[in-house]
Backbone as JSON, one array per atom type, in Angstrom:
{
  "sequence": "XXXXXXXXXXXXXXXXXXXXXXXXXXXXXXXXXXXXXXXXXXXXXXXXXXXXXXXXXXXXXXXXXXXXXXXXXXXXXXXXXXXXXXXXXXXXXXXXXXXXXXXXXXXXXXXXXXXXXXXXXXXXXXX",
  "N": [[17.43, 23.18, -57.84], [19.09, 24.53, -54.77], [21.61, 26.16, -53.16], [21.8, 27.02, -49.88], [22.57, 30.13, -49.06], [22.68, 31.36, -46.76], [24.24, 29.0, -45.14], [26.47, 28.87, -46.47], [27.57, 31.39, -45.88], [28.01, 31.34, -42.99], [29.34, 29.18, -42.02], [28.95, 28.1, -39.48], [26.52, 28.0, -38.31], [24.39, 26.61, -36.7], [21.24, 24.35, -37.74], [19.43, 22.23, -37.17], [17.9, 19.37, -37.81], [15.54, 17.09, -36.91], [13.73, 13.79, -36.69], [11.03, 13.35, -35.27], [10.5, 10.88, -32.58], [7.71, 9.83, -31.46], [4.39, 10.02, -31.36], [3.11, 13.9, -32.24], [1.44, 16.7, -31.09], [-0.32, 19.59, -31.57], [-2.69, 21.39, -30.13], [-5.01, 24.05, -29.54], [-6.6, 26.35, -27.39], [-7.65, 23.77, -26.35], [-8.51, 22.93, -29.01], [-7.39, 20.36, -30.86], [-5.37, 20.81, -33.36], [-3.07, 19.66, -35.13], [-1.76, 17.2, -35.6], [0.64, 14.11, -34.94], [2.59, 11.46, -36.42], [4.69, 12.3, -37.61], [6.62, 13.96, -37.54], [9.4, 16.75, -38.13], [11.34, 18.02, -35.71], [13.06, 20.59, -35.63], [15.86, 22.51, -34.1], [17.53, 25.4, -34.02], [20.28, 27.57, -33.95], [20.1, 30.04, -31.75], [17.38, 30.21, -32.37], [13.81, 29.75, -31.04], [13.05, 25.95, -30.39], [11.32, 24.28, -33.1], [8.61, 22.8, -34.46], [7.85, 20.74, -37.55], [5.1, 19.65, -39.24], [3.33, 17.18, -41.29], [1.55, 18.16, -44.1], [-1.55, 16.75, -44.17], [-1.54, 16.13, -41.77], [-2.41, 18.17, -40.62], [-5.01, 20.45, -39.63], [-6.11, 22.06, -42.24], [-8.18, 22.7, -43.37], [-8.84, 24.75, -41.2], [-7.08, 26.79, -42.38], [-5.8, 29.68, -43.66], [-3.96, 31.04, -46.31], [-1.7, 33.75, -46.62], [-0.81, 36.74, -47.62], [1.52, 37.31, -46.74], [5.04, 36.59, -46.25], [8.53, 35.37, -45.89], [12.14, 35.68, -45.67], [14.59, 33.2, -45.09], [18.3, 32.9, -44.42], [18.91, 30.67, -44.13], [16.75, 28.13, -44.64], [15.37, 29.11, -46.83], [12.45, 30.34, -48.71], [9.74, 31.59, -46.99], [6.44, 30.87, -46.51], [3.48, 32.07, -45.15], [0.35, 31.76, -43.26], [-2.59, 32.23, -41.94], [-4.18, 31.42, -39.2], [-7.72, 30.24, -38.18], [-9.28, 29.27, -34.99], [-11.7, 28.65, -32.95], [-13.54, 31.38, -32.3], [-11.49, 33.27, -32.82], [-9.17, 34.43, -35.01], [-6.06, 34.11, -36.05], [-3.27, 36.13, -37.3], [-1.26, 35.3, -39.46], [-0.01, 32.95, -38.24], [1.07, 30.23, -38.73], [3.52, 29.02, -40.91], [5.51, 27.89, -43.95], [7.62, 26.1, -45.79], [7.95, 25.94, -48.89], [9.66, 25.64, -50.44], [12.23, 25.02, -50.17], [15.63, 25.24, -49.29], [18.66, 23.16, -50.56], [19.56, 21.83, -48.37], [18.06, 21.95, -46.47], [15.54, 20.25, -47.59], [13.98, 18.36, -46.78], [11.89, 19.56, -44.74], [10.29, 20.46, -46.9], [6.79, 21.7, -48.12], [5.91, 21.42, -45.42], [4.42, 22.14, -42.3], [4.59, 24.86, -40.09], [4.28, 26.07, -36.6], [3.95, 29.07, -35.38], [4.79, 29.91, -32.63], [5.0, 31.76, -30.15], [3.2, 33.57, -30.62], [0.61, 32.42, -30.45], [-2.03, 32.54, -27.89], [-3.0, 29.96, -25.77], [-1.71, 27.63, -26.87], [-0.65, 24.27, -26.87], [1.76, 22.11, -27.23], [2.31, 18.91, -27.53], [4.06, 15.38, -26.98], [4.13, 11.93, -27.25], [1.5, 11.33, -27.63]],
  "CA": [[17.9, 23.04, -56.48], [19.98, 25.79, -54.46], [22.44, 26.03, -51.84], [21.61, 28.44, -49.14], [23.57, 31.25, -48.97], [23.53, 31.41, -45.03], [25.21, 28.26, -45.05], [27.93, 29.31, -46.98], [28.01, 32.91, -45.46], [27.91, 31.23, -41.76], [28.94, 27.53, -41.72], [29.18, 27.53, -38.28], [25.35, 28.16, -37.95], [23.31, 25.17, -37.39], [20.07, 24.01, -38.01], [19.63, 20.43, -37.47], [16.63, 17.94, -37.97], [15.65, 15.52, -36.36], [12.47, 13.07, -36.95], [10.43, 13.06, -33.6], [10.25, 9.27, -32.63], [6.56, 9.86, -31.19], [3.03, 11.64, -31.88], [2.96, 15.24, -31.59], [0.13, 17.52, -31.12], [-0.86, 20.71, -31.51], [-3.83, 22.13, -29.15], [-5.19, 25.43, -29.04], [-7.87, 26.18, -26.32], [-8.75, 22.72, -26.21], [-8.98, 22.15, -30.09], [-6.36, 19.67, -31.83], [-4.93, 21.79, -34.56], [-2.51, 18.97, -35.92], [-1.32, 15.37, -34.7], [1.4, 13.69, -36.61], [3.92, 10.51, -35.88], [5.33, 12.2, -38.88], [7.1, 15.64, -37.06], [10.37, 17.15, -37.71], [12.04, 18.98, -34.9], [13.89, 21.66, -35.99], [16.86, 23.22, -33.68], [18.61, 26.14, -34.82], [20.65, 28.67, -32.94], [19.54, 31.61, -31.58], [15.72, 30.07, -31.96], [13.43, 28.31, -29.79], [12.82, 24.83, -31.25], [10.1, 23.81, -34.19], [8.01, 20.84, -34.72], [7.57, 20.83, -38.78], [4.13, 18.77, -39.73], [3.05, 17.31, -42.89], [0.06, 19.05, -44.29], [-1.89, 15.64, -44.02], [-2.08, 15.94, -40.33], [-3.26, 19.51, -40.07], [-6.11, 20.76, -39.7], [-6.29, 22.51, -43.51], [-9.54, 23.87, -43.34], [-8.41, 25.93, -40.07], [-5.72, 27.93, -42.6], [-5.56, 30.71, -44.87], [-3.14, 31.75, -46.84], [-1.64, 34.83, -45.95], [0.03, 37.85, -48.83], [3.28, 37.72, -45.61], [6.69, 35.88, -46.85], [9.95, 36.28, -45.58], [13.35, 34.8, -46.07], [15.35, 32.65, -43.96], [18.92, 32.48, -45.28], [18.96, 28.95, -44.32], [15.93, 27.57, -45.54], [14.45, 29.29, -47.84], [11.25, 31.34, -48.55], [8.64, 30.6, -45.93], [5.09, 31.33, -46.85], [2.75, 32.28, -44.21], [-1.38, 30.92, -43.0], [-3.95, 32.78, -40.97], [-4.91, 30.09, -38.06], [-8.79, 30.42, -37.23], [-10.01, 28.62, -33.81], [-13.19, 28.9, -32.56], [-13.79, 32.88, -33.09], [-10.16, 33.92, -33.08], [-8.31, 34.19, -35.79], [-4.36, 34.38, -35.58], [-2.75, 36.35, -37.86], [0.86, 34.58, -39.82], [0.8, 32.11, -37.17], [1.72, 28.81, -39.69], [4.16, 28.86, -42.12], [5.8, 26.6, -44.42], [8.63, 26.14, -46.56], [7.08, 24.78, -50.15], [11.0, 25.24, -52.09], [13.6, 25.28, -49.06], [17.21, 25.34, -49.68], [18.49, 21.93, -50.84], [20.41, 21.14, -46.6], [16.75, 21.49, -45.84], [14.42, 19.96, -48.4], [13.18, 17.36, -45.82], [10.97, 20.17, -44.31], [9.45, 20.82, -48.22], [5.48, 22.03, -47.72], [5.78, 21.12, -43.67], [3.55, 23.14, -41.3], [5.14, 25.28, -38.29], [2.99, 26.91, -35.53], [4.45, 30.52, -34.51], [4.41, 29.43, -31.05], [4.77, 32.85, -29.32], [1.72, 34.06, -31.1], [-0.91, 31.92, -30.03], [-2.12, 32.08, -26.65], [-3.64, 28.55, -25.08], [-1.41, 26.91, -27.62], [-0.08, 23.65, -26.19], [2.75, 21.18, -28.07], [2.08, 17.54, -26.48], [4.77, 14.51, -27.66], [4.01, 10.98, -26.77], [0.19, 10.68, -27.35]],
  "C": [[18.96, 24.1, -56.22], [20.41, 25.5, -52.98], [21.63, 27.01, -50.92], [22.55, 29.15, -48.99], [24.14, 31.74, -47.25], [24.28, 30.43, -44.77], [26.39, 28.5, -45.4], [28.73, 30.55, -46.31], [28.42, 32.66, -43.42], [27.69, 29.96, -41.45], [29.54, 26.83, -40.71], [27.71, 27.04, -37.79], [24.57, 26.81, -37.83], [22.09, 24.92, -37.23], [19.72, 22.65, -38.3], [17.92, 20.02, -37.62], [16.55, 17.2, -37.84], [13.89, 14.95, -36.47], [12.5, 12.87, -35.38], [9.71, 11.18, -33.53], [8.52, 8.89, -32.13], [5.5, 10.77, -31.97], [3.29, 12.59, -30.82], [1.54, 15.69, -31.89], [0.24, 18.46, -30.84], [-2.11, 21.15, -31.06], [-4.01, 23.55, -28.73], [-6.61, 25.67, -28.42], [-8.77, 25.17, -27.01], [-9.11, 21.87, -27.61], [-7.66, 21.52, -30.41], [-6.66, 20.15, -33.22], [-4.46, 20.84, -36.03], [-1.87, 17.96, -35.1], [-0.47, 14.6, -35.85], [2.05, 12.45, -35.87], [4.73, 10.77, -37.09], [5.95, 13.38, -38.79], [8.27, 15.62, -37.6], [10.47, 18.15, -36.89], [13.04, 19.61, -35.46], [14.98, 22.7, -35.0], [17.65, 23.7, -34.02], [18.87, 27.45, -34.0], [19.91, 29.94, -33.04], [17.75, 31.28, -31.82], [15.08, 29.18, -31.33], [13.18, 27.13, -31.08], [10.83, 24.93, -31.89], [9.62, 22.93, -34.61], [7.36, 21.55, -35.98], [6.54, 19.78, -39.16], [3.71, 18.96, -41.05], [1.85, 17.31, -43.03], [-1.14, 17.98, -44.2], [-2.71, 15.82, -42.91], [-2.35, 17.19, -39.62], [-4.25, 19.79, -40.3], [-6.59, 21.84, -41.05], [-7.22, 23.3, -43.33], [-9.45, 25.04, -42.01], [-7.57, 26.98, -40.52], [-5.88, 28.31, -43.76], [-4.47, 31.04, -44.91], [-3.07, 33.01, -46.93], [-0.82, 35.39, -46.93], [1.65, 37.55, -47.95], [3.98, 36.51, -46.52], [7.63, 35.95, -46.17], [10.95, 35.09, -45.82], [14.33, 34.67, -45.54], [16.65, 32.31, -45.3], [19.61, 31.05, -45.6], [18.49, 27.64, -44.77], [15.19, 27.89, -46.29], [13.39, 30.38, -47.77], [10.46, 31.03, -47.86], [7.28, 31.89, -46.28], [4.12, 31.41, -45.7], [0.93, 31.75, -44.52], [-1.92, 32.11, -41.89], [-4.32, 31.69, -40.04], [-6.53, 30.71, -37.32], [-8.96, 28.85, -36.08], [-11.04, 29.18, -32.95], [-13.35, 30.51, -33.11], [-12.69, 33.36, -32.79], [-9.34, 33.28, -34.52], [-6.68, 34.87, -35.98], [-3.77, 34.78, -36.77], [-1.25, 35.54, -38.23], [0.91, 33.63, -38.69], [1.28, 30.9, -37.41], [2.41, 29.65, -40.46], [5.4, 27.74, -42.48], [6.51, 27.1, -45.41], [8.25, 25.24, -47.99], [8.17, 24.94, -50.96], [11.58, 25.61, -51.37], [14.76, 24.3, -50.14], [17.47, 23.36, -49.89], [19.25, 21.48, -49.12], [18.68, 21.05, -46.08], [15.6, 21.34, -46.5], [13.38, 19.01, -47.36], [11.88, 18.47, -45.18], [10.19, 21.16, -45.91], [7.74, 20.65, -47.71], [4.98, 21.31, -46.0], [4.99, 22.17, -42.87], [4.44, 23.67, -40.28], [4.35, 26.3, -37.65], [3.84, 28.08, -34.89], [4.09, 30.39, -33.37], [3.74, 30.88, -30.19], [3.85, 33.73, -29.85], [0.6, 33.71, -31.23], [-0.63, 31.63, -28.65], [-2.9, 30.98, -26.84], [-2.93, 27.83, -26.03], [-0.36, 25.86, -26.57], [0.45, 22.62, -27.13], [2.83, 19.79, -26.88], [3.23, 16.62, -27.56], [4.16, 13.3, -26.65], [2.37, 10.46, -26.81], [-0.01, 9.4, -27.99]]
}
């Protein structure tokens, strides 16, 4: 287990989590991607907000694993997916944290949808 280093370097920064009290959904032209009553919301400065799903309630067979990486100094290494739907396929547009920092283990192998890189993508709460 490991601290994060942006925490320490910037522990004003925050990055909260919160369990979404309803089902969410994920819809991209028309298909349901992923559906959960099992989301975290993720709000952290300076980014738009993140609904984190557990791999369960995604659509798996819609995602490749992708060579991309990168490293958040707050949570960790985040591993990137390929998203196909119908005949598009979306480059890096999932990724997931499978050994985040110990302030954010709760989002350990969680799904997140690169919002601003899928068009027709629609985030529903309350179904």
């Amino acid at each position: 287990m490991s601290k994060a280093p942006g925490h320490r370097k910037w522990p004003d920064h925050r990055v909260d989590e919160h369990h979404v009290d309803q089902r969410v959904a994920v819809e991209i032209d028309g298909e349901v991607v992923a559906d959960s009553a099992n989301v975290i919301r993720v709000d952290e400065d300076g980014h738009p907000v993140r609904h984190y799903f557990p791999r369960a309630d995604v659509r798996m067979d819609r995602l490749e694993r992708s060579n991309t990486t990168t490293e958040c100094p707050f949570k960790g290494v985040a591993h990137y997916f390929h998203l196909t739907v119908g005949e598009r396929r979306l480059e890096d547009a999932v990724w997931s944290y499978e050994d985040p920092y110990d302030e954010h283990r709760a989002l350990e192998d969680r799904l997140a949808f690169y919002e601003e890189r899928i068009d027709g993508l629609r985030i529903t709460a309350g179904r």
